[in-house]
C-alpha positions as protocol buffer text, in pm:
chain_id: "A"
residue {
  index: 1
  type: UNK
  ca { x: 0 y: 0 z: 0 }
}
residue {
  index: 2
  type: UNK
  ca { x: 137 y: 372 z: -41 }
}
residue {
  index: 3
  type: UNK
  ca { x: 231 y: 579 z: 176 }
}
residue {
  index: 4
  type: UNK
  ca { x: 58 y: 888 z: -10 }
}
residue {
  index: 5
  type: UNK
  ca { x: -300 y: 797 z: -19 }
}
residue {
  index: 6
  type: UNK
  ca { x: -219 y: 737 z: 404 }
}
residue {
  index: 7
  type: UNK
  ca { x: -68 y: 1085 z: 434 }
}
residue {
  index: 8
  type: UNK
  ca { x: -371 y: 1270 z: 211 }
}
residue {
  index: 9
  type: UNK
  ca { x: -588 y: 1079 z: 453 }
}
residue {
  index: 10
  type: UNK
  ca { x: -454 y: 1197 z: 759 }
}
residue {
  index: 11
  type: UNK
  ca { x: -413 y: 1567 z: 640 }
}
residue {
  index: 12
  type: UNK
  ca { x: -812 y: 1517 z: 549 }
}
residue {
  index: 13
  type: UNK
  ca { x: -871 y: 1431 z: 937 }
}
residue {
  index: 14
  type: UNK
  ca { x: -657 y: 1688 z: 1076 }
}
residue {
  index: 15
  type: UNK
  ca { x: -804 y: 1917 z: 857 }
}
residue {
  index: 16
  type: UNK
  ca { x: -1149 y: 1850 z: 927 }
}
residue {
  index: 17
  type: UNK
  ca { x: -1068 y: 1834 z: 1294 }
}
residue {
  index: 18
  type: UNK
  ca { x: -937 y: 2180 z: 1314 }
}
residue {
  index: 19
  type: UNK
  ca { x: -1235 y: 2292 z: 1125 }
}
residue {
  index: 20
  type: UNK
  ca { x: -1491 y: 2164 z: 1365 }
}
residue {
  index: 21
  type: UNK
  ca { x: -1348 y: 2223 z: 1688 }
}
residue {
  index: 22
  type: UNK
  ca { x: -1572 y: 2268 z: 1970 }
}
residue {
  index: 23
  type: UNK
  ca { x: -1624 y: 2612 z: 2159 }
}
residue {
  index: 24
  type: UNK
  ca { x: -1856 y: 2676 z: 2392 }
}
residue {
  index: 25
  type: UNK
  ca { x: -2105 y: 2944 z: 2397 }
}
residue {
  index: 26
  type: UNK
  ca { x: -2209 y: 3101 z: 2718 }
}
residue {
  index: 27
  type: UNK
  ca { x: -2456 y: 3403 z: 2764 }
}
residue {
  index: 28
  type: UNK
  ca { x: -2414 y: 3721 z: 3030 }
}
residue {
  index: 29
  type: UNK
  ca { x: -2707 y: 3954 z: 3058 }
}
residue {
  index: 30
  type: UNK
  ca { x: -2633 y: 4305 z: 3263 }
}
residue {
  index: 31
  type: UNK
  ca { x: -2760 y: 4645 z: 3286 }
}
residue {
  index: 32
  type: UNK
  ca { x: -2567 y: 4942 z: 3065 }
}
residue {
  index: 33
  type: UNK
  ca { x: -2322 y: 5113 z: 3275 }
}
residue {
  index: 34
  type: UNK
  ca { x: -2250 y: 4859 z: 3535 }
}
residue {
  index: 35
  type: UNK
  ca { x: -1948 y: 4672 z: 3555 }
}
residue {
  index: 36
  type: UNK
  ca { x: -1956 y: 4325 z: 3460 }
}
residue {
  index: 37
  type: UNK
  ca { x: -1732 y: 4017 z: 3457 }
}
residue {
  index: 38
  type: UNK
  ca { x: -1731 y: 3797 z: 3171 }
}
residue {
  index: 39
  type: UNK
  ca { x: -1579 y: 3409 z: 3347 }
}
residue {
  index: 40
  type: UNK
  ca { x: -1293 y: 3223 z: 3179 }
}
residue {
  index: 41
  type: UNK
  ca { x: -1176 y: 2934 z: 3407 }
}
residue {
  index: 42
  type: UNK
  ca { x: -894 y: 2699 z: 3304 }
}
residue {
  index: 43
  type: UNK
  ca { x: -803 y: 2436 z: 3593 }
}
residue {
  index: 44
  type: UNK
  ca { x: -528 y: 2272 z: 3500 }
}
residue {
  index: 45
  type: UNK
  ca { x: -346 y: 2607 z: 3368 }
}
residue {
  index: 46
  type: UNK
  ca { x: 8 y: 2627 z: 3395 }
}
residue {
  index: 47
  type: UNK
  ca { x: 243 y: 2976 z: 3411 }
}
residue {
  index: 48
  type: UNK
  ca { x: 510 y: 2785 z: 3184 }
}
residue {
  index: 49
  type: UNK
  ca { x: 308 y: 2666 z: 2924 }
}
residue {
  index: 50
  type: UNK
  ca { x: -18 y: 2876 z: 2887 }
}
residue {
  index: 51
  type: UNK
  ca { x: -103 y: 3166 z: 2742 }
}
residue {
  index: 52
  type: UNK
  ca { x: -429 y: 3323 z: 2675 }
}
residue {
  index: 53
  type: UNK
  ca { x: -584 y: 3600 z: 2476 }
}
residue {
  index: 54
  type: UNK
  ca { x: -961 y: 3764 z: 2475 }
}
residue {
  index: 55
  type: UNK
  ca { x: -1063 y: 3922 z: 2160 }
}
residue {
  index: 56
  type: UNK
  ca { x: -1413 y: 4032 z: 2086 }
}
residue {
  index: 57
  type: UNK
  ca { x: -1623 y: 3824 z: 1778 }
}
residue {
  index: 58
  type: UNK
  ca { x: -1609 y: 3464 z: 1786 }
}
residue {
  index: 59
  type: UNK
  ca { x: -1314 y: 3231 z: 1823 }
}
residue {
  index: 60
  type: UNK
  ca { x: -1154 y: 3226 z: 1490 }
}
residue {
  index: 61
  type: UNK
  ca { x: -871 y: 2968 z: 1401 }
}
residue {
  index: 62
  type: UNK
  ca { x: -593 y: 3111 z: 1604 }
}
residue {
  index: 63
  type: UNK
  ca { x: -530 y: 3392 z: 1801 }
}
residue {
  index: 64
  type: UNK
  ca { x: -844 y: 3612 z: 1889 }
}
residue {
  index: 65
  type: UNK
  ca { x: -969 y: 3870 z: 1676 }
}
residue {
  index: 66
  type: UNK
  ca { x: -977 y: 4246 z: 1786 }
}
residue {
  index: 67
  type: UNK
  ca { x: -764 y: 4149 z: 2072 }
}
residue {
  index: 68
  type: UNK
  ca { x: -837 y: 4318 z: 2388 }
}
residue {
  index: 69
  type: UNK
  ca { x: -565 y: 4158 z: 2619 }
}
residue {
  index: 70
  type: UNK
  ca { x: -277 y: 3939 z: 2637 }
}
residue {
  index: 71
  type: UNK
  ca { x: -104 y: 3707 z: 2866 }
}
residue {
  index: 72
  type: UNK
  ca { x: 241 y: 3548 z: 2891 }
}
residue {
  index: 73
  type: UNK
  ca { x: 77 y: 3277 z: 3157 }
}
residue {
  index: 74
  type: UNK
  ca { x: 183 y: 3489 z: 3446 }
}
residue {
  index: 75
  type: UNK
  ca { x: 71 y: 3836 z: 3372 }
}
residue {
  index: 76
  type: UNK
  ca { x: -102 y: 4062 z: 3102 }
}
residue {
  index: 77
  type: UNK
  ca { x: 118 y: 4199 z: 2848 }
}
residue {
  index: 78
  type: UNK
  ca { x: -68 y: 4374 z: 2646 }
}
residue {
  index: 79
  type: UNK
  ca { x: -407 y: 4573 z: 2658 }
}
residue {
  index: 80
  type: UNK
  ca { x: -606 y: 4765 z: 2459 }
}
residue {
  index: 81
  type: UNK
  ca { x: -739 y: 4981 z: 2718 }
}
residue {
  index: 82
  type: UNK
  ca { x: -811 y: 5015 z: 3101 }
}
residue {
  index: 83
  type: UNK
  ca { x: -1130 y: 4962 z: 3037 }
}
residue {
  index: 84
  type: UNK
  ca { x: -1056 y: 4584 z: 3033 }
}
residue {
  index: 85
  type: UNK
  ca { x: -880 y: 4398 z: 3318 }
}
residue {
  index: 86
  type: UNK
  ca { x: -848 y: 4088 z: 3474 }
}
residue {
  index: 87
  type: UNK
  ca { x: -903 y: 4058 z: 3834 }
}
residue {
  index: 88
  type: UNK
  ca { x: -884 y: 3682 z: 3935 }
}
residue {
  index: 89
  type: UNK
  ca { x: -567 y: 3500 z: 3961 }
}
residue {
  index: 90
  type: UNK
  ca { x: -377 y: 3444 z: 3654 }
}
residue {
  index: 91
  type: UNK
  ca { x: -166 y: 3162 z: 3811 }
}
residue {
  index: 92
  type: UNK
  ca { x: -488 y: 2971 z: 3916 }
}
residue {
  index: 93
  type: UNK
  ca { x: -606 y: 2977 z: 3524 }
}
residue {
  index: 94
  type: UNK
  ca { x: -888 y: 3240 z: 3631 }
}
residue {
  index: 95
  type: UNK
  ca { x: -867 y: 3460 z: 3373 }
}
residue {
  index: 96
  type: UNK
  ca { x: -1223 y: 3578 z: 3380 }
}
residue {
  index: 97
  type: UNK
  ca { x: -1249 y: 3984 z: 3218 }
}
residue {
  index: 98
  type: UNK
  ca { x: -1399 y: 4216 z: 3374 }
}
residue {
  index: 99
  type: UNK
  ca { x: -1525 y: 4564 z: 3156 }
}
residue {
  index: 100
  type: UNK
  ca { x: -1641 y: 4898 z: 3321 }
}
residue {
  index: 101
  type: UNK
  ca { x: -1848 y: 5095 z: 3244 }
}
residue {
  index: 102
  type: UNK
  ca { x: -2039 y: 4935 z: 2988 }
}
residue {
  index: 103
  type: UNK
  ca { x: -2213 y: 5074 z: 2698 }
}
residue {
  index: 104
  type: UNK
  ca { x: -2461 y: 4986 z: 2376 }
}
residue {
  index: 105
  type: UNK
  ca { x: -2105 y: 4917 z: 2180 }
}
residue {
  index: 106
  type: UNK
  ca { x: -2050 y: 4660 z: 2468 }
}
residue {
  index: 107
  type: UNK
  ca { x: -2309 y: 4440 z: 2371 }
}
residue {
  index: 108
  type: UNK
  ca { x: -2133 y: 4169 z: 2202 }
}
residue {
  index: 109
  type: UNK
  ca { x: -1961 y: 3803 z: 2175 }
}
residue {
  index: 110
  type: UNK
  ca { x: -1632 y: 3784 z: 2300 }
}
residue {
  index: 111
  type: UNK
  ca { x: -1338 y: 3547 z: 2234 }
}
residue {
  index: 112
  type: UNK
  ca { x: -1152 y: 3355 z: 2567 }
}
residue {
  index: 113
  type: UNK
  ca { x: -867 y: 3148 z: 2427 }
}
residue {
  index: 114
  type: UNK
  ca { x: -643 y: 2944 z: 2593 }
}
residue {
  index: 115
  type: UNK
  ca { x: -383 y: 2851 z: 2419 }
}
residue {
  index: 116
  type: UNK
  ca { x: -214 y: 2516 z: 2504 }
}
residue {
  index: 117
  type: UNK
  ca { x: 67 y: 2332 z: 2317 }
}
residue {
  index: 118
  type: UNK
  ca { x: 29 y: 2135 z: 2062 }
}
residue {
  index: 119
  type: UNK
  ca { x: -226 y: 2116 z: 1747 }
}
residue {
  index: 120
  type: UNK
  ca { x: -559 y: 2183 z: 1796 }
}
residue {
  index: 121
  type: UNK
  ca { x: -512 y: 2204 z: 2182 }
}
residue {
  index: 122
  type: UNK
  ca { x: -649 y: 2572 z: 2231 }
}
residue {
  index: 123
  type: UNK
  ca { x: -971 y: 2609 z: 2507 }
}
residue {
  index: 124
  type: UNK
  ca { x: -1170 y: 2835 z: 2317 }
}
residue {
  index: 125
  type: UNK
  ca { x: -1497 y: 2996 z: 2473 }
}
residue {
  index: 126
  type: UNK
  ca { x: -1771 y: 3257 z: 2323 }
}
residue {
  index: 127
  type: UNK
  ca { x: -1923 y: 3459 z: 2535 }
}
residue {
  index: 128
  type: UNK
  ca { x: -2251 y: 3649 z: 2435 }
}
residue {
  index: 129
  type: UNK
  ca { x: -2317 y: 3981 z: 2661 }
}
residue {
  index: 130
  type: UNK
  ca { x: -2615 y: 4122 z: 2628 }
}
residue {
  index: 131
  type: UNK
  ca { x: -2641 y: 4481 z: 2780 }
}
residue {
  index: 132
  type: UNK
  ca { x: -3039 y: 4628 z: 2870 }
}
residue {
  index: 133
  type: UNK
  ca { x: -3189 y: 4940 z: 3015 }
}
residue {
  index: 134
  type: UNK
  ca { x: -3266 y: 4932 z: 3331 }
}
residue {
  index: 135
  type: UNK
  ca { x: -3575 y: 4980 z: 3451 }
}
residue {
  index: 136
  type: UNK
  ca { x: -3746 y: 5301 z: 3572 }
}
residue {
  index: 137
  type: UNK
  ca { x: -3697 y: 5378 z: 3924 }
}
residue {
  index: 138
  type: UNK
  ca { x: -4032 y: 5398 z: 4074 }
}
residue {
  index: 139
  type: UNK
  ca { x: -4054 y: 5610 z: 4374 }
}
residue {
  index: 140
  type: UNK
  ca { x: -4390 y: 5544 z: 4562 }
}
residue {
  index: 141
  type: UNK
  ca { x: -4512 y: 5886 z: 4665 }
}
residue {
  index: 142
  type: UNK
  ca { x: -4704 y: 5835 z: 5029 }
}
residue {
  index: 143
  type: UNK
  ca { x: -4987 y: 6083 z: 5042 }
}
residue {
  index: 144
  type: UNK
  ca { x: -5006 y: 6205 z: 5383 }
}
residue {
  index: 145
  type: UNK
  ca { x: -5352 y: 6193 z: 5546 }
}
residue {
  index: 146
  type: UNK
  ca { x: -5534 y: 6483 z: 5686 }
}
residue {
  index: 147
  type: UNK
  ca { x: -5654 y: 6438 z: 5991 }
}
residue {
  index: 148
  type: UNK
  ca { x: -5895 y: 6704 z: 6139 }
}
residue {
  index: 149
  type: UNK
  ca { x: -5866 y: 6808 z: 6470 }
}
residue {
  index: 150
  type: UNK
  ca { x: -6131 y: 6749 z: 6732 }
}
residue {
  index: 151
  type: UNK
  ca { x: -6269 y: 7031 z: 6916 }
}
residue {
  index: 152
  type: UNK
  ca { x: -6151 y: 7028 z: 7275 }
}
residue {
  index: 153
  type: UNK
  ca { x: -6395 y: 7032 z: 7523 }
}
residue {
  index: 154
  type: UNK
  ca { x: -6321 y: 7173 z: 7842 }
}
residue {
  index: 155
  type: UNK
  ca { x: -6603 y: 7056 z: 8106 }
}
residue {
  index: 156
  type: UNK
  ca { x: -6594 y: 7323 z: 8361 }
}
residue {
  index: 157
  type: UNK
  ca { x: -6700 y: 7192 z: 8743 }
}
residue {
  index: 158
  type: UNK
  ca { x: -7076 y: 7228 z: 8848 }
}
residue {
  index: 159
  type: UNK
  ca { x: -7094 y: 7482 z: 9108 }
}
residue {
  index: 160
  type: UNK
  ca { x: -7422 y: 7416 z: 9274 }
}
residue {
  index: 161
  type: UNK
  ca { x: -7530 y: 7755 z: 9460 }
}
residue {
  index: 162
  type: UNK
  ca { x: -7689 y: 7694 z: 9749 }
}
residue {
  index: 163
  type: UNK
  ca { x: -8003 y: 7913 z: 9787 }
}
residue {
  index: 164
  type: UNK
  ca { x: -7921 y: 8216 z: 10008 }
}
residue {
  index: 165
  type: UNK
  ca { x: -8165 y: 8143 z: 10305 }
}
residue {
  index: 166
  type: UNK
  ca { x: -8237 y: 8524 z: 10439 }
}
residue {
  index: 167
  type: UNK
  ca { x: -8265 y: 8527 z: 10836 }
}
residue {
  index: 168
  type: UNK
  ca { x: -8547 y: 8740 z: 10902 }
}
residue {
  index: 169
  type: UNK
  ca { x: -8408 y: 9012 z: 11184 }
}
residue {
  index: 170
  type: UNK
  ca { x: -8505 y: 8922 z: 11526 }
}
residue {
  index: 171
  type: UNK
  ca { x: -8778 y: 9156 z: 11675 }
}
residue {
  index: 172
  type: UNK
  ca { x: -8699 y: 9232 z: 12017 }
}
residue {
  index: 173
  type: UNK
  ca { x: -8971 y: 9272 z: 12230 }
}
residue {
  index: 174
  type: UNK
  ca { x: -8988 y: 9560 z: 12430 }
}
residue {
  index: 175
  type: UNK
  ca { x: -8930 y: 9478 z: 12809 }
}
residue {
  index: 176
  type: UNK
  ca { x: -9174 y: 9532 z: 13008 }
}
residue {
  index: 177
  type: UNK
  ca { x: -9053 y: 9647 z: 13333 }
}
residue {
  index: 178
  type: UNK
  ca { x: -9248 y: 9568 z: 13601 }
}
residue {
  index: 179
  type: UNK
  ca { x: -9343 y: 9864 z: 13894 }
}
residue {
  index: 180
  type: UNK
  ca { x: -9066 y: 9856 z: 14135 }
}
residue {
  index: 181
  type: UNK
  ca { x: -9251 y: 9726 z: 14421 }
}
residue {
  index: 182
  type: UNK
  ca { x: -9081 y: 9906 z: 14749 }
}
residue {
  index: 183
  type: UNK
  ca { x: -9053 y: 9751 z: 15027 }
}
residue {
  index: 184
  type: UNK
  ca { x: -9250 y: 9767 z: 15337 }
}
residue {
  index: 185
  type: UNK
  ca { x: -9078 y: 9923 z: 15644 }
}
residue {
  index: 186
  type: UNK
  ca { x: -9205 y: 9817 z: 15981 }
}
residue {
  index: 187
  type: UNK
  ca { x: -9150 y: 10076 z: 16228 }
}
residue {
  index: 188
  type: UNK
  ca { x: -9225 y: 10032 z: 16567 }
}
residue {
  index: 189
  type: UNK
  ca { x: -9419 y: 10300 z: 16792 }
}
residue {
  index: 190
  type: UNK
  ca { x: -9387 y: 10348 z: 17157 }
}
residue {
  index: 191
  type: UNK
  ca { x: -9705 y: 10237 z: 17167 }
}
residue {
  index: 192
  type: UNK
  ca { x: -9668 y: 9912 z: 17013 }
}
residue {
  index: 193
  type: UNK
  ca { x: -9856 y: 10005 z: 16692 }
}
residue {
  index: 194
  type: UNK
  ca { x: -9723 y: 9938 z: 16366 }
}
residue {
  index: 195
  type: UNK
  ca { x: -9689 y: 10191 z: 16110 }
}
residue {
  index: 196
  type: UNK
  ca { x: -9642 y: 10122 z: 15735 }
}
residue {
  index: 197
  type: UNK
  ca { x: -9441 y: 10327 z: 15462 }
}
residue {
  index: 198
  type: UNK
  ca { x: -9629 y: 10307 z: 15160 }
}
residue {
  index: 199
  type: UNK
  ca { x: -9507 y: 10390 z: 14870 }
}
residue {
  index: 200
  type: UNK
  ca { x: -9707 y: 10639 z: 14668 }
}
residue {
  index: 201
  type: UNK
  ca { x: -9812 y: 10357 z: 14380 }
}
residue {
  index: 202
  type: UNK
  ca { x: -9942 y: 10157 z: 14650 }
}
residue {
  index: 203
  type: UNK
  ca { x: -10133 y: 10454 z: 14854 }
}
residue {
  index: 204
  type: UNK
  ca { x: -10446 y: 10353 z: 14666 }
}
residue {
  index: 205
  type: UNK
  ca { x: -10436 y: 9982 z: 14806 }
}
residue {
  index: 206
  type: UNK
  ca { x: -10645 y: 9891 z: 15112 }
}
residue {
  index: 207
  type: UNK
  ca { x: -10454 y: 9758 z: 15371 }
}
């Protein structure tokens, strides 16, 4: 058998491998203007032999397209603005990017690659974000209610007047004094008779 029909036969495989590789698709939904983290996790990363790149479009053959960062496996190289950073640990393969301040032009699919040694070793990952309005801040408005003041009523305490009683002045009689009656003298005469004063209210009475 010849060895050229094998060969053409293997380049058709390899070839048709690299064409359908797989790359997952992921989807990140966030409000405009927040900051948001798009996660890339490689375990079994290693600082001497990975490298990684994040682009945004899809995950073309090699590389990333519109590249926004770079890594050497231990740090980031190359950026395309501050705008973009990573904040997880490189070392530990988390090499998740975050963006600030997010706008419409935000709203995209971006590229994670990791690229590992060999043919048709690269990790590659699409991630679709998908930036919305938020919603309308509704402030409930609490209509204070009105309440109408009762009329204070004083109760005042019930005198109860007794009813002046008038004491009729006392009439004093007039006293009637009674005749001072004088009193009798006896007088005795030499000759043995008795002789009466009389007073002169009592002349007029028989003895």
């Amino acid at each position: 058998m010849s060895k050229r029909p094998l060969i053409l036969w293997l380049v058709i495989e390899f070839w048709a491998l690299y064409l359908t590789q797989v790359t997952s698709e992921s989807v990140v939904m966030a409000y405009l203007g927040q900051t948001v983290t798009l996660p890339c996790i490689y375990s079994t990363w290693s600082s001497s032999k990975n490298s990684m790149c994040w682009g945004k479009g899809q995950c073309p053959k090699s590389k990333c397209n519109d590249e926004l960062l770079h890594t050497d496996g231990k740090q980031v190289i190359s950026r395309k603005s501050a705008k973009y950073r990573l904040q997880g640990y490189i070392w530990a393969g988390n090499v998740s990017l975050t963006i600030s301040n997010t706008n419409e032009g935000d709203s995209s699919i971006y590229c994670c690659r990791i690229e590992v040694p060999g043919w048709f070793n690269d990790v590659k990952q699409n991630i679709r974000l998908q930036l919305v309005r938020a919603p309308p801040t509704t402030r409930s408005t609490t209509t204070p209610r009105l309440t109408t003041p009762r009329p204070k009523t004083t109760t005042s305490p019930t005198t109860t007047t007794s009813p002046t009683t008038t004491t009729p002045p006392t009439t004093t009689s007039p006293t009637t004094s009674n005749p001072t009656t004088t009193s009798y003298f006896r007088a005795i005469t030499s000759g043995g008779d008795a002789a009466f004063i009389i007073p002169e209210n009592l002349k007029s009475m028989k003895i």
